[in-house]
Structure formats: C-alpha cells, structure tokens
C-alpha positions as CSV (number, residue, x, y, z in Angstrom):
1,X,-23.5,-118.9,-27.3
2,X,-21.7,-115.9,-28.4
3,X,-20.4,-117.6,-31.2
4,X,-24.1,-118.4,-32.5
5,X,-25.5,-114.8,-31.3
6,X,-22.6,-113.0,-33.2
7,X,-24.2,-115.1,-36.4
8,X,-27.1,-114.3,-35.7
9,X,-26.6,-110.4,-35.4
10,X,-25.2,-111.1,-39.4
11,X,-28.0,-112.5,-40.5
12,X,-30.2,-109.8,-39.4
13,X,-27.7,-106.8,-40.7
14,X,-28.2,-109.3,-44.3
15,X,-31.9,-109.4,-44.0
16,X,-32.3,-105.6,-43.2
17,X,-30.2,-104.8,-45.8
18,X,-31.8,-107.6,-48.9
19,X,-35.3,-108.0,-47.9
20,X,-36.0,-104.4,-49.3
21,X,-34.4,-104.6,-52.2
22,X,-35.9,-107.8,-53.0
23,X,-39.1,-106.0,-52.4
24,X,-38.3,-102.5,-54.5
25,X,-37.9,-104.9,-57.5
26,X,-41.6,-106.5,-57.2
27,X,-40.0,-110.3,-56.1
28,X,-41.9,-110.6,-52.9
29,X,-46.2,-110.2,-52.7
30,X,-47.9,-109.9,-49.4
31,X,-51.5,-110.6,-49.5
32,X,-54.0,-107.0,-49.2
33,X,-56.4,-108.8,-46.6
34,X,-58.9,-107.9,-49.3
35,X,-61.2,-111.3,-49.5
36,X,-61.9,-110.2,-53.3
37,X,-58.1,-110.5,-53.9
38,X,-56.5,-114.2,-54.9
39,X,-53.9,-115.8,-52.7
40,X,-51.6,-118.9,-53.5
41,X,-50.8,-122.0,-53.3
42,X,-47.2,-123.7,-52.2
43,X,-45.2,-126.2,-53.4
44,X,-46.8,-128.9,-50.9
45,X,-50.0,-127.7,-51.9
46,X,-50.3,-125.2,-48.9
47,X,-52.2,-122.3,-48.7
48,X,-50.2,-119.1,-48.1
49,X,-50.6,-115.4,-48.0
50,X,-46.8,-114.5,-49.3
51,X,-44.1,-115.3,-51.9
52,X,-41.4,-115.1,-53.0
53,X,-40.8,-114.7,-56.9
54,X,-37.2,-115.8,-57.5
55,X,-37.9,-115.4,-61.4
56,X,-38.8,-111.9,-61.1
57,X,-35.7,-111.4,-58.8
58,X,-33.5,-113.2,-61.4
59,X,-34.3,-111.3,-64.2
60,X,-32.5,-107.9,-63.2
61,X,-29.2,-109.4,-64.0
62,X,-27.4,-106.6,-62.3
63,X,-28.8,-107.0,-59.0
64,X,-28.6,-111.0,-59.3
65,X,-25.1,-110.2,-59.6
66,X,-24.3,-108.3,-56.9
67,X,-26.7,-111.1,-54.7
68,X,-24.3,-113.7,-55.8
69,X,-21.4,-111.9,-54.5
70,X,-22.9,-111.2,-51.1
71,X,-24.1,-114.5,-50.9
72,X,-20.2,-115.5,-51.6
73,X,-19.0,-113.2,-49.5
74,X,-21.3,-114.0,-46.8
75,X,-21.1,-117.8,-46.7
76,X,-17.4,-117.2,-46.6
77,X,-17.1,-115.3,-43.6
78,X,-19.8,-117.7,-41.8
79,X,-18.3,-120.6,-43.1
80,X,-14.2,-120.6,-44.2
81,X,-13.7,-124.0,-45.6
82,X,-16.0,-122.9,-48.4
83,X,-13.0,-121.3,-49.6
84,X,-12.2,-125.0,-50.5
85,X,-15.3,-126.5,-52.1
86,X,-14.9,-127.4,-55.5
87,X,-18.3,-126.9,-57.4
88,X,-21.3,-124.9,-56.5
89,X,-24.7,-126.8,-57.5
90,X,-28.2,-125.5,-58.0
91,X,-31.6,-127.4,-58.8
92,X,-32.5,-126.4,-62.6
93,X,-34.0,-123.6,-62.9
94,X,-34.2,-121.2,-61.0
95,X,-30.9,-121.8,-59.2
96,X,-28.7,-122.3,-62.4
97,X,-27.7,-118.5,-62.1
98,X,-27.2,-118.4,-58.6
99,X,-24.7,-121.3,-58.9
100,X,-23.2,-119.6,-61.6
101,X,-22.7,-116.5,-60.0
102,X,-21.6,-117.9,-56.8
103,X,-19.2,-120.2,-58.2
104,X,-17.7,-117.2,-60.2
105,X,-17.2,-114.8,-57.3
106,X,-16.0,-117.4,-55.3
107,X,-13.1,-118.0,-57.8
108,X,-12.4,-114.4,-57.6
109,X,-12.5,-114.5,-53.8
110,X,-9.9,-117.1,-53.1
111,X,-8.2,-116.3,-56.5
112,X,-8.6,-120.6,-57.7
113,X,-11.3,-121.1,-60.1
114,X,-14.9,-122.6,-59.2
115,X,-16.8,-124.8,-61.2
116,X,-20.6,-124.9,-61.2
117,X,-23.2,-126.9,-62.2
118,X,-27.1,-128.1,-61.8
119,X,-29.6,-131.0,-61.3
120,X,-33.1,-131.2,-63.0
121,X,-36.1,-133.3,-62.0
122,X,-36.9,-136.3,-62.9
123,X,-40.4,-138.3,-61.8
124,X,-40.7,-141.5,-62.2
125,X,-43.9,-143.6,-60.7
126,X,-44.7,-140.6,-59.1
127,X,-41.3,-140.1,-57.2
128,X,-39.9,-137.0,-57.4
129,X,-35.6,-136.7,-57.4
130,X,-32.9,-134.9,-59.1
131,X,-30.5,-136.1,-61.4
132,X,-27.7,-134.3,-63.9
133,X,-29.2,-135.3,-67.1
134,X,-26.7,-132.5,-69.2
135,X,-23.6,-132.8,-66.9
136,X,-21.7,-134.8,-64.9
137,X,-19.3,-133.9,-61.4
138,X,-15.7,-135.6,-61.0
139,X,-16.0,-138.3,-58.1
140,X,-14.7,-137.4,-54.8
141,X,-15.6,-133.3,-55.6
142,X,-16.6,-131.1,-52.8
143,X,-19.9,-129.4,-53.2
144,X,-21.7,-126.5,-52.2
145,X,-25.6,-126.6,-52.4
146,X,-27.7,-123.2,-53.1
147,X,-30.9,-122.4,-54.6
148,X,-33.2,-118.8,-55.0
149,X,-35.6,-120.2,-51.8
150,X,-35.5,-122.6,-49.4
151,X,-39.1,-123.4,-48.4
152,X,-39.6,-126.9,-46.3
153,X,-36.1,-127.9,-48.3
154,X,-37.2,-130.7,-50.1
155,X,-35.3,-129.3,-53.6
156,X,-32.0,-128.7,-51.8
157,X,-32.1,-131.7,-50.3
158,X,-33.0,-134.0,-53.4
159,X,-30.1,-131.9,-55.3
160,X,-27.9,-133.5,-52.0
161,X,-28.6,-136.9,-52.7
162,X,-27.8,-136.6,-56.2
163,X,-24.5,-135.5,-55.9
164,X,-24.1,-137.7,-53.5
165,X,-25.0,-140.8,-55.4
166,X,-22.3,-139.5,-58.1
167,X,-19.5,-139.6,-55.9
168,X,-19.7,-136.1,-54.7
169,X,-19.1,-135.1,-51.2
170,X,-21.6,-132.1,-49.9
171,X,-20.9,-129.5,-46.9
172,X,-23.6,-129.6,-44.6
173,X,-24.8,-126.2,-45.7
174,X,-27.0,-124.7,-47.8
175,X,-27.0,-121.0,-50.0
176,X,-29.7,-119.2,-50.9
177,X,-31.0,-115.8,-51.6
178,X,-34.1,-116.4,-49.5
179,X,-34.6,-118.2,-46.5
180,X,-38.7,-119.1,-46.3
181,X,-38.5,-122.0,-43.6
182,X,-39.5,-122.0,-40.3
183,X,-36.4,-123.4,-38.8
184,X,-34.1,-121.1,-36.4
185,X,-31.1,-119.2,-38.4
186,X,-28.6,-121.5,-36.0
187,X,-29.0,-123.8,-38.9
188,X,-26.8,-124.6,-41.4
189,X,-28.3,-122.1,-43.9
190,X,-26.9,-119.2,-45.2
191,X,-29.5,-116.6,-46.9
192,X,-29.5,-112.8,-47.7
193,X,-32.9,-112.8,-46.5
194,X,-34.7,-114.6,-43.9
195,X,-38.7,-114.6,-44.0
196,X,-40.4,-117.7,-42.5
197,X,-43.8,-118.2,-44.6
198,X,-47.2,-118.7,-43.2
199,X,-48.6,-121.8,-44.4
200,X,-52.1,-123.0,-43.7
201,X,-53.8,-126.4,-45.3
202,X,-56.5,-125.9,-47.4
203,X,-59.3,-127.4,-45.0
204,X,-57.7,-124.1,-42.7
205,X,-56.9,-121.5,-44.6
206,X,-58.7,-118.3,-43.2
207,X,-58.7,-116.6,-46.8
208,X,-60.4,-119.7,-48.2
209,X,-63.2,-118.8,-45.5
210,X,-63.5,-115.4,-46.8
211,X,-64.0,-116.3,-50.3
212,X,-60.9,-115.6,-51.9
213,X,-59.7,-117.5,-54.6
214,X,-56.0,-119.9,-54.6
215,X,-53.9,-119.5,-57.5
216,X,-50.7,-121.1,-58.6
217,X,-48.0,-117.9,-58.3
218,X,-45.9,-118.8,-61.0
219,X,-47.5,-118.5,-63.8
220,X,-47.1,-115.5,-65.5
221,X,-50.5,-115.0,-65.9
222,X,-50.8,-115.4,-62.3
223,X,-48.4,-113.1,-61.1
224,X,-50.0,-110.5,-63.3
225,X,-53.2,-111.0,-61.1
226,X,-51.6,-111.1,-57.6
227,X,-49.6,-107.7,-58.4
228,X,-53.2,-106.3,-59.3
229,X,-52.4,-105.7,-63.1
C-alpha cells in the first residue's frame, strides 16, 4: 500500500506541476457553459466538454522537449527496467515526436543509445489496426509504448499488437503526456498529467439539450472556433 500511495503522491506532484503548463500554451479547452458556445465530439463519437490538443502542445518544440525528458525521467524512477527497453514506439502522428524524444533522453539517461520508431493506421473492411508501413523493429526487441493522450486506450493498445505480431516484446506500460482515462493511476500508465474526461453519448449529452452545437476539435478550423477566435 505504501508502495502504491508513494506513486501516487508522484503522479500528483507531475500533474500539479504539467497540467498548467499544458494549459498556459492553449493545449487544453474547457467548455464556457455558454449553450451558444460549440462543444466536441471524441474519438468513439462521444460527446465531451474538454480536450486535450496534443498538436498545439507539440508545436512549441522547446517545451515538447523538456516533456519528453520528464516523461523519461519519470517512467524511470516508476519503472527501472525501462533503463533496458530497446525501442520507444508511438502511433503516427501525433506520438512520432514523443517517441523520438523519449527514446533520445533515455539514451542519454542510461548513457546506451535508444532507438525509436512508429505505427500508422491502416483500415481495412472497416477494421481499424496499426501496422509499420515505413519501418520495421528487429525480432525479439523490447518495447516501450507512449503516445500524446491516452483516452479509452484503443491507439496504444492497437500500436501493442503490432509490435507484437513483428516479433517484438512490449512492457506492460504505457507513456504519455496526458492521461484522459478514467481508470485509477495504480495502473500501468505513466503520464505528466492526469485529467479523466467527461464523456456523455449523444442521446445524453446535457449541452446537446441546451442547443449547443458538436464539433470535431481537430480541425484547425475547429479549434479556431472553440478558443473563441
């Protein structure tokens, strides 16, 4: 129990000192309560009055940086046979710098290089996976898994089976730079910042009963209109 609440004490320190940062740099909206005002929709087709922008997070290279090297750091101390993975994957895109980074501060942590890579989806008759369509991993490599957010966990967990099915072996843990599921911190996730989302279907979604309108956060255009600009 100590063990778990001493973790748990780190994560908090983590999130009080990355969830306002991530904020100062415009990645996170919160919906105004204003019914005129749009909110969004997930990536199961949710409803959901927050988000998280790992784009707009990304693009201040400086500070995506220094998140990769806590995030190194961090999974490290929490987890010590990291110190012996051999590749760090992300799901193209948004988690192609973030495995980049991590990989390379790794390397510069335990003083051995780290090599990096990333899956990219694929559909096929409607079923959604990941493969590595531009690169391939050495059988029998040890592999870390991270990605910008983890939401319900279906991208991380499609990037797991492709490295599984070539050859790879993958720690039962997953980096990411923010945490959005609902599932307690004693899981295997390690995350500068932990905010569980608030998730409503569409036939329940008490901004839909006010009027206001569901967008798709992503696009640019989009973002734009949820920032108020």
């Amino acid at each position: 129990m100590r063990h778990m609440e001493r973790h748990s004490g780190l994560e908090d320190h983590m999130n009080n000192i990355w969830f306002p940062r991530i904020k100062e740099v415009g990645a996170f909206w919160t919906h105004s309560g204003i019914a005129s005002h749009p909110h969004i929709w997930t990536t199961l087709k949710n409803h959901s009055n927050e988000y998280f922008n790992g784009y707009v997070f990304g693009q201040n290279s400086p500070l995506l940086d220094e998140a990769c090297k806590s995030l190194a750091s961090f999974l490290v101390l929490r987890f010590p046979e990291i110190l012996d993975v051999d590749r760090i994957i992300g799901p193209a895109m948004g988690a192609i710098c973030i495995a980049d980074g991590v990989a390379r501060h790794l390397s510069n942590i335990r003083q051995k290089p780290c090599l990096s890579g990333f899956v990219e989806k694929e559909e096929n008759n409607g079923k959604r996976r990941m493969v590595f369509k531009r690169m391939n991993i050495y059988h029998g490599e040890t592999v870390l898994i991270v990605d910008n957010t983890i939401n319900m966990g279906s991208s991380v967990h499609l990037t797991a089976e492709a490295v599984k099915e070539a050859g790879g072996r993958v720690l039962p843990v997953f980096g990411a730079i923010m945490n959005r599921s609902a599932v307690s911190i004693k899981t295997r996730i390690v995350s500068l910042a932990h905010i569980p989302a608030t998730q409503w279907k569409p036939n329940k979604c008490p901004l839909c009963a006010k009027n206001s309108e569901v967008i798709e956060p992503q696009l640019p255009r989009n973002w734009k209109r949820l920032q108020g600009l």
